[in-house]
N, CA, C and O atoms as CSV, one atom per row, in Angstrom:
chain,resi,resn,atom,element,x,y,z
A,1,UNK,N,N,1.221,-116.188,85.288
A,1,UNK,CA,C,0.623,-116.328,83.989
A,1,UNK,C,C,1.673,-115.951,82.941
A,1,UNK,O,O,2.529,-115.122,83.249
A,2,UNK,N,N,1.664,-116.538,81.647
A,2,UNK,CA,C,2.855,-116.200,80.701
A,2,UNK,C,C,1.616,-115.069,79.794
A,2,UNK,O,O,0.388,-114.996,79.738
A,3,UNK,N,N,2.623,-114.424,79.274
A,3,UNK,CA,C,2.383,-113.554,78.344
A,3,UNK,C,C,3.195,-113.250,77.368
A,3,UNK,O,O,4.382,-112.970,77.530
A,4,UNK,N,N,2.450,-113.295,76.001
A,4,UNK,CA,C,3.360,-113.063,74.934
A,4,UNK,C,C,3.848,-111.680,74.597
A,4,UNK,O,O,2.902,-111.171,73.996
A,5,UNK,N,N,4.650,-110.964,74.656
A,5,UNK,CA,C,5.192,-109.064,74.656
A,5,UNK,C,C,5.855,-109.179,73.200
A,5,UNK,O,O,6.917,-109.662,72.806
A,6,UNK,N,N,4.679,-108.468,72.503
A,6,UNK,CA,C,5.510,-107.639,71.520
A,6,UNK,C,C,6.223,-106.072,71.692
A,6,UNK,O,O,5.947,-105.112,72.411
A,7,UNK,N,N,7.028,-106.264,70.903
A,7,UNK,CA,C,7.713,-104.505,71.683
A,7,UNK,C,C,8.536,-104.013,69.615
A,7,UNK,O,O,8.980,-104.691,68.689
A,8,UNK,N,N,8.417,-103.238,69.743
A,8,UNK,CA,C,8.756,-102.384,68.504
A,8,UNK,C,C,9.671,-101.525,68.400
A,8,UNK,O,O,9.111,-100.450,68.614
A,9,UNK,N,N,11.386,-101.236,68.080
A,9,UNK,CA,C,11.824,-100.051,68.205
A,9,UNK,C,C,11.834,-99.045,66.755
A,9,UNK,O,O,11.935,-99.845,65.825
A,10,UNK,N,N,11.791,-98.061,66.367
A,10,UNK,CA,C,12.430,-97.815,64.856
A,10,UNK,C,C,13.541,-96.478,65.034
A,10,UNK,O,O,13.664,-95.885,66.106
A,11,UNK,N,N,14.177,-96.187,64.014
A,11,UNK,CA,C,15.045,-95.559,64.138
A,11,UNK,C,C,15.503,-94.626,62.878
A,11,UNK,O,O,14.631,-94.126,62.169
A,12,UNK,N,N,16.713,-94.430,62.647
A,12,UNK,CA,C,17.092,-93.809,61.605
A,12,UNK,C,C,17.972,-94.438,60.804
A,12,UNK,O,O,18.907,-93.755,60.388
A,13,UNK,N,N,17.915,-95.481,60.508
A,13,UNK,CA,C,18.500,-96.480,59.402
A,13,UNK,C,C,17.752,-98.167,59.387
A,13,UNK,O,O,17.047,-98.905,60.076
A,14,UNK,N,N,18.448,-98.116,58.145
A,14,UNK,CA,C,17.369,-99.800,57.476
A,14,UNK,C,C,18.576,-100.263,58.585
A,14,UNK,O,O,19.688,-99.793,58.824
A,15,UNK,N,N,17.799,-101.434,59.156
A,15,UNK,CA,C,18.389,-102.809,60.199
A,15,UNK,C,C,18.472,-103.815,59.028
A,15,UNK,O,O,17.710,-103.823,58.061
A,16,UNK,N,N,19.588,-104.731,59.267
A,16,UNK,CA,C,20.138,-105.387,58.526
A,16,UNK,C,C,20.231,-107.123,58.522
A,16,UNK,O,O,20.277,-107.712,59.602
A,17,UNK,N,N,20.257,-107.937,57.128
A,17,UNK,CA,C,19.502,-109.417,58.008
A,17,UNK,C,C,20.591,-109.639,59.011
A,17,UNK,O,O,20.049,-109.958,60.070
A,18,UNK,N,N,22.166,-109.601,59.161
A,18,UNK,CA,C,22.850,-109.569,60.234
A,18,UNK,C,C,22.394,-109.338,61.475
A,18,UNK,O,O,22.661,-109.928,62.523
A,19,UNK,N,N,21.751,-108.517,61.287
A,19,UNK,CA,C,21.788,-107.339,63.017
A,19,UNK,C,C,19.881,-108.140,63.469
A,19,UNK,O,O,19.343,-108.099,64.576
A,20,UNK,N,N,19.455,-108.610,62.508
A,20,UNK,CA,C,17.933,-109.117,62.802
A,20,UNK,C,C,18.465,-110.676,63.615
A,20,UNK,O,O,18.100,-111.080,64.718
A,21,UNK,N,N,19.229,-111.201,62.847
A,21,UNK,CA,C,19.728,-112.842,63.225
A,21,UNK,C,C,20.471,-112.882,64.262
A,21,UNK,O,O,20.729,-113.941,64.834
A,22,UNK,N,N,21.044,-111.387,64.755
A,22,UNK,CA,C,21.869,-111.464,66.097
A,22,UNK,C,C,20.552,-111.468,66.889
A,22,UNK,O,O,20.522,-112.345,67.752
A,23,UNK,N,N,19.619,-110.810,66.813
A,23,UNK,CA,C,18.423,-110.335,67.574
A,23,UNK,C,C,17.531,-111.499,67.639
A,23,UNK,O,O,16.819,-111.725,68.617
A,24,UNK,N,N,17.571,-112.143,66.720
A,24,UNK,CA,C,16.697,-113.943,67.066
A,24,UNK,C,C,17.693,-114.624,67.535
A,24,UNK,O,O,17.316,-115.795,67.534
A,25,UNK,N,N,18.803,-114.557,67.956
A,25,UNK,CA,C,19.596,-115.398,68.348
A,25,UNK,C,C,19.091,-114.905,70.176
A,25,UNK,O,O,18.487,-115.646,70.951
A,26,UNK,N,N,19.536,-113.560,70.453
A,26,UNK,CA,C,19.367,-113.174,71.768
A,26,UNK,C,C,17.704,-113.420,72.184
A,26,UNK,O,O,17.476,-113.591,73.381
A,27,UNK,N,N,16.753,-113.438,71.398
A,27,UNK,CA,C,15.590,-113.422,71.873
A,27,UNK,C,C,15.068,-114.969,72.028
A,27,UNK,O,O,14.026,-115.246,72.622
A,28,UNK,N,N,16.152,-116.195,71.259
A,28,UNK,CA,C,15.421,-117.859,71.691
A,28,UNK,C,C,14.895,-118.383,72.671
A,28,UNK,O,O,13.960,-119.140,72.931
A,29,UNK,N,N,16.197,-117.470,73.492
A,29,UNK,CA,C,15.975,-118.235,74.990
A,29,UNK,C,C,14.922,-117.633,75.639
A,29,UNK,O,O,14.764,-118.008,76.801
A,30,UNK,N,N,14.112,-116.755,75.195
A,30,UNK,CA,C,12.584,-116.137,76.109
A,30,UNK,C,C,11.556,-116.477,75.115
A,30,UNK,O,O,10.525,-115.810,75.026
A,31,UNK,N,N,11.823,-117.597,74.286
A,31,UNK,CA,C,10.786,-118.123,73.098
A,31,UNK,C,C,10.524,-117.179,72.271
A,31,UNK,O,O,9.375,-117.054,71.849
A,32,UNK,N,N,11.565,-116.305,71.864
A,32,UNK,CA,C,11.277,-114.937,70.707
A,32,UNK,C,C,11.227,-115.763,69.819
A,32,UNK,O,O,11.386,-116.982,69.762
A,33,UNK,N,N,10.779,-114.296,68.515
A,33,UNK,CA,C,11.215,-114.558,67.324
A,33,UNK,C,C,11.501,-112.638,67.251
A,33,UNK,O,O,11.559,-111.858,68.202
A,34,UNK,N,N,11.609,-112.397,66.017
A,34,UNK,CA,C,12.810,-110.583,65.773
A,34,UNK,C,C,12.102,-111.023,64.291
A,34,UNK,O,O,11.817,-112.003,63.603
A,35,UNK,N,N,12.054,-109.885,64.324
A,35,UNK,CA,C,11.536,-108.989,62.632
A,35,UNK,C,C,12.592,-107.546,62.760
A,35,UNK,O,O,13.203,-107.062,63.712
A,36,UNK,N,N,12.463,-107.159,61.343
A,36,UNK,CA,C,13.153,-105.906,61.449
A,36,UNK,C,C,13.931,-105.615,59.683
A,36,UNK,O,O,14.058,-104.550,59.079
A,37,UNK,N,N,14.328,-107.025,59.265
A,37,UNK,CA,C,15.045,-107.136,57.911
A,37,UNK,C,C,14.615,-105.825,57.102
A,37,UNK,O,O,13.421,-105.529,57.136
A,38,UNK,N,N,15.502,-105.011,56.374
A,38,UNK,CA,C,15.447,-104.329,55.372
A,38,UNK,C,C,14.427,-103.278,56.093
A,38,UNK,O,O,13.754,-102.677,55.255
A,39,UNK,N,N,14.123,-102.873,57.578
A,39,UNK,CA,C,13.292,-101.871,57.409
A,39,UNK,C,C,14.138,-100.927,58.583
A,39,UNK,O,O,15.234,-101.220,59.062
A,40,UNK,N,N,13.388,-99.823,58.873
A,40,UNK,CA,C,13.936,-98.465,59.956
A,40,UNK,C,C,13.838,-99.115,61.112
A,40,UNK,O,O,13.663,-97.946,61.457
A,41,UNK,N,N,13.758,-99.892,62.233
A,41,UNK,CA,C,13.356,-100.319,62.824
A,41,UNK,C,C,13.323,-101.827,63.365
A,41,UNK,O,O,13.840,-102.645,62.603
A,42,UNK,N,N,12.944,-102.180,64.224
A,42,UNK,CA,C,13.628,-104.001,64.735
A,42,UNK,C,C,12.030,-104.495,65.549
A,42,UNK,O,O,10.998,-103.823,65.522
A,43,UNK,N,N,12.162,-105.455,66.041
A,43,UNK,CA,C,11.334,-105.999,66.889
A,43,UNK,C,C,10.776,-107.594,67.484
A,43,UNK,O,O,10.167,-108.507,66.926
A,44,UNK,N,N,11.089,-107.488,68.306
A,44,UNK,CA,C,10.272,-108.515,69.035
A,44,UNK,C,C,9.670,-109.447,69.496
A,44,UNK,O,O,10.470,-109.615,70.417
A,45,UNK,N,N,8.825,-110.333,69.684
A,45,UNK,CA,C,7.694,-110.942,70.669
A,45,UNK,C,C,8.509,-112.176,71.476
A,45,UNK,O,O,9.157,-113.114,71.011
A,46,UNK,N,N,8.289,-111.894,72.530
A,46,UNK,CA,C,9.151,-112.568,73.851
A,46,UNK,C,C,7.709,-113.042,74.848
A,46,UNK,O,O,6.663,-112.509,75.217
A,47,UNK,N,N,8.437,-114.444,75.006
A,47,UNK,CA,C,7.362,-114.689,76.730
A,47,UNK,C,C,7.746,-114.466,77.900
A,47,UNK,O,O,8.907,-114.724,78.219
A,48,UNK,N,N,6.815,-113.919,78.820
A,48,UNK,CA,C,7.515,-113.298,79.941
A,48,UNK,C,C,6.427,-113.642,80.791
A,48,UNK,O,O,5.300,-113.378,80.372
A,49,UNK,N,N,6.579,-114.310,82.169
A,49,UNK,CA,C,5.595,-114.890,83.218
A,49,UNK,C,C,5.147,-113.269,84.101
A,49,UNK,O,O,6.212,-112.652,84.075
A,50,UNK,N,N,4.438,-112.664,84.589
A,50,UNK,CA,C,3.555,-111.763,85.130
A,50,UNK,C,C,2.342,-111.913,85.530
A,50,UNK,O,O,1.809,-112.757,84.810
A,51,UNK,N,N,1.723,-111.572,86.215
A,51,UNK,CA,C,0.035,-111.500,86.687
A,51,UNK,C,C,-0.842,-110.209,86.212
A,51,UNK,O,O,-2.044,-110.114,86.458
A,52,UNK,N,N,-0.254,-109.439,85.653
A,52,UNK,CA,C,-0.788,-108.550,85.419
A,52,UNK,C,C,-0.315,-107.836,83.847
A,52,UNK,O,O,0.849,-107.585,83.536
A,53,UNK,N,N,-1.511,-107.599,82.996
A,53,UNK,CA,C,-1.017,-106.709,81.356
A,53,UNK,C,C,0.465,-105.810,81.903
A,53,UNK,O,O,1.524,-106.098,81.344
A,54,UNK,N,N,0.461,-104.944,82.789
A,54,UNK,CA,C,0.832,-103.715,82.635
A,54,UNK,C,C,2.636,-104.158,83.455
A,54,UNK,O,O,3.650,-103.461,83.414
A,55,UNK,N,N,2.405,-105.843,84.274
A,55,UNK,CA,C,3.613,-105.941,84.791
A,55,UNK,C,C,3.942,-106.967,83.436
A,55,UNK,O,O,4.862,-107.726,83.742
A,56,UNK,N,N,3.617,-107.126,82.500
A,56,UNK,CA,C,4.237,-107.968,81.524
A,56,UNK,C,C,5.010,-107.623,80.918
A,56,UNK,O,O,6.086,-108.176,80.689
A,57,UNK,N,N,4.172,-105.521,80.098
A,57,UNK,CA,C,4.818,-104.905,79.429
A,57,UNK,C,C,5.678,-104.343,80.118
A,57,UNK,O,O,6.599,-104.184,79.317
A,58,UNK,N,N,6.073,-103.834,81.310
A,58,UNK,CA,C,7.141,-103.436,81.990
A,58,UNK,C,C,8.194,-104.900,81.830
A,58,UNK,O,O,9.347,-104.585,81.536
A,59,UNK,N,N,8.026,-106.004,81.938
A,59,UNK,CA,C,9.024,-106.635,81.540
A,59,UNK,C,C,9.161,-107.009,80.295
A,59,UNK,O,O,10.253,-107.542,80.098
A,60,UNK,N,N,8.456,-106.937,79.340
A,60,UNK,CA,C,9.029,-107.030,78.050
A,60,UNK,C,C,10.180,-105.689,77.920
A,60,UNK,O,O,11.268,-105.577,77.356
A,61,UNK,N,N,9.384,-104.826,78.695
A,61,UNK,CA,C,10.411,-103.954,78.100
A,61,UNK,C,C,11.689,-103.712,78.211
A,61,UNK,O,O,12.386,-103.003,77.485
A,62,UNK,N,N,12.129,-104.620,79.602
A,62,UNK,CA,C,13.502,-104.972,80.331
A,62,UNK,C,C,14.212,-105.793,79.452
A,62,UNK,O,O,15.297,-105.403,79.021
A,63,UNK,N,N,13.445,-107.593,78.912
A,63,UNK,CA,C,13.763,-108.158,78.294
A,63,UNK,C,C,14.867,-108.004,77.190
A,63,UNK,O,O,15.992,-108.434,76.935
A,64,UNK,N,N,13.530,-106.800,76.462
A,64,UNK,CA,C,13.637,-106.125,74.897
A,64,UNK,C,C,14.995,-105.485,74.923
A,64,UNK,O,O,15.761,-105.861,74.035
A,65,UNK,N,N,15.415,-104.640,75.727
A,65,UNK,CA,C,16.267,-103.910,76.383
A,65,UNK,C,C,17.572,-104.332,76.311
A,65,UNK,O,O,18.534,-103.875,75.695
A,66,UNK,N,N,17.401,-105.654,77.329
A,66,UNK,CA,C,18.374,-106.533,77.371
A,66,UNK,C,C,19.137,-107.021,76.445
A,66,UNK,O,O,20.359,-106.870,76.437
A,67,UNK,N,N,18.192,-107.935,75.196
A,67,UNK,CA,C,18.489,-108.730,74.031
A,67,UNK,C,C,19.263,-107.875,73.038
A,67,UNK,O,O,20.289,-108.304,72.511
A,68,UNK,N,N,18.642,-106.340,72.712
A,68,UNK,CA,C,19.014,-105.355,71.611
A,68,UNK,C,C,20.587,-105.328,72.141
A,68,UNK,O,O,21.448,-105.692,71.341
A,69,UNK,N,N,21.058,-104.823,73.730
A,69,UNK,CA,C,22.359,-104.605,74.017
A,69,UNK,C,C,23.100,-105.725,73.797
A,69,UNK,O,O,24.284,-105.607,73.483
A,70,UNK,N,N,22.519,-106.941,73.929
A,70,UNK,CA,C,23.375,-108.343,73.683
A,70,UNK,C,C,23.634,-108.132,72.083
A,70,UNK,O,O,24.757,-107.812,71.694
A,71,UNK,N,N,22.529,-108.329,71.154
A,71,UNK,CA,C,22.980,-108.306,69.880
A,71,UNK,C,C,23.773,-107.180,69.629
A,71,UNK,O,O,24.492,-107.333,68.641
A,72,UNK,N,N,23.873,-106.172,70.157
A,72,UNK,CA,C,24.618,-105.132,69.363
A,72,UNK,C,C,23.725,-104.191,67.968
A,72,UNK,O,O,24.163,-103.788,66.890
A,73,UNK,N,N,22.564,-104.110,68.485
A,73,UNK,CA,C,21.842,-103.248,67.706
A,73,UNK,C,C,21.966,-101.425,68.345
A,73,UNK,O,O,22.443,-100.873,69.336
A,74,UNK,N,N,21.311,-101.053,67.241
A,74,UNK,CA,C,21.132,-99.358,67.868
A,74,UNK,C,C,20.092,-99.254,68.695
A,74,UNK,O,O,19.024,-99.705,68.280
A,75,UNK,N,N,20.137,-98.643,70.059
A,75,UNK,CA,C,19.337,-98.020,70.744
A,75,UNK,C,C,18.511,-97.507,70.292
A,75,UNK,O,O,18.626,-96.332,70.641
A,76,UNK,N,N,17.368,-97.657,69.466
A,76,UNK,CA,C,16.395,-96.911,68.755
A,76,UNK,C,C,15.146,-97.140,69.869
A,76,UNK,O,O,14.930,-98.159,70.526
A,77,UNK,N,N,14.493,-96.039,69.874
A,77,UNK,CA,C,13.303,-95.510,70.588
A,77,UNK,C,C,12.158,-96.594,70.849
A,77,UNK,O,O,11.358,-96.757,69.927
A,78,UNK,N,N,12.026,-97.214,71.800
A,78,UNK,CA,C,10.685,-98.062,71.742
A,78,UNK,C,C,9.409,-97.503,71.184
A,78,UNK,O,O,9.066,-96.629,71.980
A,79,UNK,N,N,8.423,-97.589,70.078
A,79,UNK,CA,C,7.434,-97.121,69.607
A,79,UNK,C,C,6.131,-97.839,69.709
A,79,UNK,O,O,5.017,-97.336,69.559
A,80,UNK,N,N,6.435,-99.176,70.004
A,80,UNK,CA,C,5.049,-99.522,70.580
A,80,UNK,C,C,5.270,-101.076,71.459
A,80,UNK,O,O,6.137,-101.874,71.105
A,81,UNK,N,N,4.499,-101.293,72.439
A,81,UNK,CA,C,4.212,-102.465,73.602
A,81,UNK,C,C,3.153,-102.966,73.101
A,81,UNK,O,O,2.376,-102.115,72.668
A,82,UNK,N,N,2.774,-104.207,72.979
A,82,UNK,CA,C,1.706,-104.483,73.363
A,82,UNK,C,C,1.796,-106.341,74.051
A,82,UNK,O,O,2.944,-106.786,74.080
A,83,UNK,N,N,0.872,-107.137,74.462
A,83,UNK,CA,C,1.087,-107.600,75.441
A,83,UNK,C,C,-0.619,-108.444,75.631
A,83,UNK,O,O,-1.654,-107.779,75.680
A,84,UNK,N,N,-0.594,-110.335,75.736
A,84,UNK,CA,C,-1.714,-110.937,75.505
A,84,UNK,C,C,-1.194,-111.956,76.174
A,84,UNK,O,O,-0.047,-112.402,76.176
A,85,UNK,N,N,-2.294,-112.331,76.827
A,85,UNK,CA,C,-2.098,-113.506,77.568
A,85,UNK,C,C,-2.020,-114.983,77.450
A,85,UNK,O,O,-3.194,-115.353,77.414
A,86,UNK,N,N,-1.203,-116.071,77.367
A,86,UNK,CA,C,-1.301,-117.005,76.432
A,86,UNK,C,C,-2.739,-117.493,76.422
A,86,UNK,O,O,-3.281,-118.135,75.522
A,87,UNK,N,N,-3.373,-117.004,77.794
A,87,UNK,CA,C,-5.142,-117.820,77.752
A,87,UNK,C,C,-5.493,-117.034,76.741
A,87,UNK,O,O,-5.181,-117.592,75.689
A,88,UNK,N,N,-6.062,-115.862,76.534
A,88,UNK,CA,C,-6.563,-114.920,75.977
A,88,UNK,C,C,-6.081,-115.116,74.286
A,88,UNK,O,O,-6.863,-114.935,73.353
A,89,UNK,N,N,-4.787,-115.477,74.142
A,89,UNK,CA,C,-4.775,-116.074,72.768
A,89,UNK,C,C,-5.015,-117.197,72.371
A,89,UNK,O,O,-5.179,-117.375,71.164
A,90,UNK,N,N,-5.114,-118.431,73.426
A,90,UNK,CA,C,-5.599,-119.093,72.858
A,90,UNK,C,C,-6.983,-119.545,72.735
A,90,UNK,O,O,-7.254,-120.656,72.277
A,91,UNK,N,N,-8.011,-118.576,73.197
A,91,UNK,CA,C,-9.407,-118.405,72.935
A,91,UNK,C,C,-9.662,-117.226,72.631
A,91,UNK,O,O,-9.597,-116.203,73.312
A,92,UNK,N,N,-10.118,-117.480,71.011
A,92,UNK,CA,C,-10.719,-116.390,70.625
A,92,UNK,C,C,-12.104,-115.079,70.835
A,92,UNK,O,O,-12.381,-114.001,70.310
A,93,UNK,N,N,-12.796,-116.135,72.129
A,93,UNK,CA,C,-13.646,-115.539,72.485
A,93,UNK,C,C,-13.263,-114.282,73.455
A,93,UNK,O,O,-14.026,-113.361,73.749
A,94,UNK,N,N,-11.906,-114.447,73.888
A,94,UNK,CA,C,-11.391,-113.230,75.472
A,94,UNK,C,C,-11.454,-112.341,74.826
A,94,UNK,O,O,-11.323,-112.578,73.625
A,95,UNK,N,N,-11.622,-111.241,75.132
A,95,UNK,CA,C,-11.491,-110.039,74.470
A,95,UNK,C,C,-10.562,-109.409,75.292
A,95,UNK,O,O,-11.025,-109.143,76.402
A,96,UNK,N,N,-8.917,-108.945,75.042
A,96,UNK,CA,C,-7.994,-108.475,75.808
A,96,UNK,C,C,-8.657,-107.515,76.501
A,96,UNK,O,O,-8.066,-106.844,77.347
């Protein structure tokens, strides 16, 4: 099953549109997109195939991991996972 993983880091300095556009560059190829411009902090949402919520967010979090060391961002603290199933988003009735 695919799942869409958002993942969140923040830190102790504004991230920069540079360091955001390295971070959508590393995240295309897992169908990302990266936020982060002008704030403490970077982030996320990657697709990642799993059967299970809890093995998705364990690989987003590898992913996430991965992409930040490719771009050359700061190691800042992961602060939040979260993690939906492409069924589950695309009916509004699932309740995660």
């Amino acid at each position: 099953m695919r799942w869409s993983v958002s993942v969140h880091a923040e830190g102790d300095r504004t991230i920069t549109h540079d360091e955001v556009l390295r971070l959508a560059d590393a995240v295309a190829v897992h169908q990302g997109v990266a936020s982060g411009i002008g704030t403490p902090g970077y982030g996320a949402q990657i697709v990642v195939d799993a059967d299970t919520e809890p093995e998705a967010v364990g690989r987003g979090r590898v992913v996430f991991a991965e992409v930040v060391e490719e771009a050359g961002l700061p190691g800042f603290p992961i602060v939040r996972v979260d993690a939906i199933s492409e069924e589950a988003d695309a009916d509004p009735d699932v309740v995660p």
